[in-house]
N, C-alpha and C positions, 0 to 999 in steps of 0.2 A: 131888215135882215142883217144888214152889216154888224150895226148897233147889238145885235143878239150873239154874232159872232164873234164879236170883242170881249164881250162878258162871257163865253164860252173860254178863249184863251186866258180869260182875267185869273178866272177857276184854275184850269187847267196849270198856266202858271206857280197857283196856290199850292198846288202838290209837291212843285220842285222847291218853292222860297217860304213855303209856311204861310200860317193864316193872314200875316201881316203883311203879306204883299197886295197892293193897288194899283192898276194903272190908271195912271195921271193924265194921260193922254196920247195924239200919234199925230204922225207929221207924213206925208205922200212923200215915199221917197223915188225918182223917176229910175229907166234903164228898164232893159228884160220887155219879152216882147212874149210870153207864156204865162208869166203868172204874178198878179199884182202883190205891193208890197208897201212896207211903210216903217218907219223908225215910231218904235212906243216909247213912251216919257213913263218912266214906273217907280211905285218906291224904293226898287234896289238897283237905281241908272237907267241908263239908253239900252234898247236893243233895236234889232233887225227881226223883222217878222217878214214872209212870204208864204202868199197861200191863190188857192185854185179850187176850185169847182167843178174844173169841166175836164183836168188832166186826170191820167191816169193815180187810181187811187193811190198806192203806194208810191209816188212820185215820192216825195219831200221824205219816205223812210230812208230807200236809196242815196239822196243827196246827203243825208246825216252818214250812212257808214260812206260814203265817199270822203266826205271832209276828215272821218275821223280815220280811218286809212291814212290819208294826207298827214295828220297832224302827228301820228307816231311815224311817220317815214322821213318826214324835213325837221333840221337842225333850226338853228338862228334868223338864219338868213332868209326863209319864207314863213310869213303870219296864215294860219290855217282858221278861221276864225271858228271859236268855238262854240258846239251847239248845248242848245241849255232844254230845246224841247223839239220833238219832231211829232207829226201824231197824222193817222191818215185817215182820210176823207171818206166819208159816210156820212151821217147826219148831219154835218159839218162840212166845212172845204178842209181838203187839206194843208197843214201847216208846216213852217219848220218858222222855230227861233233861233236867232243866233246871236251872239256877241255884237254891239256895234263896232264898225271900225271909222275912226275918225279920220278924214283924206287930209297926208301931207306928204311934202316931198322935200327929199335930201340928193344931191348929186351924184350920189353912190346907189343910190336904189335901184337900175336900170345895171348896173353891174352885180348886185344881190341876186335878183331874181332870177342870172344865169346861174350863180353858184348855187342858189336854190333850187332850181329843176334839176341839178349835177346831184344832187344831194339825193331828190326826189327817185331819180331815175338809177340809181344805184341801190334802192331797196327791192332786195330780188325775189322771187317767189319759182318753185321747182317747175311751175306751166304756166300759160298763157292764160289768161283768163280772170276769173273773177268770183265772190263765193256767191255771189247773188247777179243775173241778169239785173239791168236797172237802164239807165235813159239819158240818153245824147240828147238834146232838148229836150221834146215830148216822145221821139221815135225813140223806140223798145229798143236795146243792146243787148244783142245775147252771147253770155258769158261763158258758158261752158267748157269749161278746161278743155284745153288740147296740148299735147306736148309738142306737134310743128309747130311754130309760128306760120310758116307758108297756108297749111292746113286751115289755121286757126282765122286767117286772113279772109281767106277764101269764101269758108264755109258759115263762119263768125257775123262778118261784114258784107262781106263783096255780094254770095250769093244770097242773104238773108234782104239785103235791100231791091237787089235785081229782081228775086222770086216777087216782091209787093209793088214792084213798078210794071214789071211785064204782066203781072194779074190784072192790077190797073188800070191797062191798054194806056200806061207814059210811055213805054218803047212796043214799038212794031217788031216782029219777028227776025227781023232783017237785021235792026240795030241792036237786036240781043246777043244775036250773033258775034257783034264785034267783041262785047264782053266777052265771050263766050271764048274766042280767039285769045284776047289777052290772057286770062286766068292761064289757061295753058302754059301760056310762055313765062310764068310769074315764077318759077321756081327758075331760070337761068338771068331774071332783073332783077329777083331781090336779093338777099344776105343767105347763103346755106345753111347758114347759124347764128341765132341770136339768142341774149338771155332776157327772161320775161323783166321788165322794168316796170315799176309802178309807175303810170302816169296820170295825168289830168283828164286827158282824152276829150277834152272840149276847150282848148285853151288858145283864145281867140282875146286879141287888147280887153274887150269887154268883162273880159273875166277874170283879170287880173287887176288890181288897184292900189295905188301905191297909198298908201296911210301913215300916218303918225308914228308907228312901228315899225313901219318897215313895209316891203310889197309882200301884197295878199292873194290867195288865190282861192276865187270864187266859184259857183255851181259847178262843180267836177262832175267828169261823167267816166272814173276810175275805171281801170285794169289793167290787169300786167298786160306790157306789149311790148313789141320793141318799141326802142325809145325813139326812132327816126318817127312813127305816127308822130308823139306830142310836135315834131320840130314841124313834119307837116302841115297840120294846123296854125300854126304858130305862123308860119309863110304864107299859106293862102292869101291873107285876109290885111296881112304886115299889120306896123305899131310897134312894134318890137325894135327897140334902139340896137345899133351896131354894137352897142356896151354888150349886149344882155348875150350878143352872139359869142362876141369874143371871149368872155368868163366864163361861159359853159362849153366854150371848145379848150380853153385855159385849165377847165377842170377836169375836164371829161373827155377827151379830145374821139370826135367821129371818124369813122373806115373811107376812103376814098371813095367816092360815087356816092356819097349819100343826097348831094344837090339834086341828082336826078333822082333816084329813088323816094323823094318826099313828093314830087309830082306825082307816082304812082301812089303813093298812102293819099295824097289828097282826094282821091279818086272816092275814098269813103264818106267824106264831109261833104263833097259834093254831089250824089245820088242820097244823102242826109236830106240836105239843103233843099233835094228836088222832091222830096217826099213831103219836105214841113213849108213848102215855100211856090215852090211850082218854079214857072218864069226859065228865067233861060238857066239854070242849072243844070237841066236835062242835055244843052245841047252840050254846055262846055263839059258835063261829062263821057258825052260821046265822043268829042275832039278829043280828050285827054287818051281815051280809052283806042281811038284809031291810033294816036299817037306809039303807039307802044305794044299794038296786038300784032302788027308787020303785015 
């Protein structure tokens, strides 16, 4: 199957580099924990292939206008790698190709990647939202324009995960409630106004990698948001050098209270995390969630 799979993309490939394209061979490349992947040896250089079977069909379309988003919104200072083929699953798994990026490291890089998300997060859009729904790992994002942000939070995130855990039965009626508490109070913790910033919306160490170029940034799960989501993330999980804070508060500089307010956005990664993961995610979101509903 694999074998037949390969000679699928070999073709497919053909369409973009002509009939004179071969591939040479492919190399298991490790990371990612949804969908296998591998660097191909070809006649027109290295790439990156990833593909799936068992994920949502359109998975790997999504990831391509994600990156390509990316790649018209950042300057220099972030590598967006580029896609050369994306194609969705059906007779086949589906795929994406991408550019290879070779891993190196320079002392300045971890100071880049803050002026790169400053860069990122400065590319604005008139609402919240996204043109296409598409996926935070494997779990569904639903994009639908909103002009609150609070709204957009809410009803976007917050309730779109709670309505598939409390169907579930992962929370009991009780500890829905608490949720239920918070949301409420979410318009006097968070920002009364923000402007929509393009972000990663999945940007977690793993997803970022520093290469030969420069740092790079990998499986994006895009939309305008406020830009305090991406820093949310970003803190969960840490990896993220002190360099990388200071040049993106150096460029961009944030509103006071936004340390606390990135605990409330993490709140969405983590009922994520409990959806795609189980284990104790569920609880530290109900900690987080009493935290802050009073």
């Amino acid at each position: 199957m694999e074998s037949s799979f390969f000679k699928h993309v070999e073709s497919e490939l053909r369409g973009v580099f002509g009939s004179d394209f071969r591939l040479l061979g492919k190399e298991g490349v490790g990371g990612g924990c949804i969908s296998r992947s591998a660097k191909l040896k070809t006649s027109h250089g290295d790439f990156f292939i990833k593909w799936n079977s068992s994920a949502a069909p359109d998975l790997f379309l999504r990831e391509a206008e994600g990156l390509t988003a990316m790649g018209k919104a950042t300057e220099s200072e972030l590598i967006i790698p580029k896609v050369i083929l994306s194609a969705k699953a059906g007779e086949w798994p589906g795929f994406i190709v991408l550019e290879f990026l070779n891993t190196g490291y320079s002392h300045d890089q971890a100071e880049k990647l803050g002026i790169g998300l400053a860069v990122l997060h400065r590319y604005h859009h008139p609402q919240f939202g996204f043109y296409r729904d598409n996926y935070c790992g494997s779990t569904l994002q639903k994009n639908a324009w909103q002009s609150n942000w609070i709204d957009f939070f809410v009803h976007n995130r917050l309730l779109f995960l709670l309505n598939m855990l409390t169907g579930n039965r992962r929370y009991e009626v009780s500890e829905r409630k608490v949720f239920d508490r918070l949301i409420v109070r979410l318009p006097g913790l968070l920002l009364p106004s923000s402007s929509p910033a393009l972000i990663h919306g999945d940007l977690w160490s793993g997803n970022c990698l520093y290469t030969e170029k420069g740092p790079a940034l990998i499986d994006p799960a895009v939309y305008f948001a406020d830009r305090e989501m991406e820093l949310s993330m970003m803190s969960l999980f840490g990896g993220f050098s002190r360099s990388t804070w200071t040049a993106y508060q150096a460029h961009f500089p944030l509103e006071a209270g936004w340390e606390e307010r990135i605990q409330i956005y993490q709140l969405y990664h983590l009922l994520n995390h409990y959806c795609l993961f189980g284990g104790s995610y569920g609880r530290q979101s109900l900690f987080l969630a009493k935290k802050f509903a009073g």
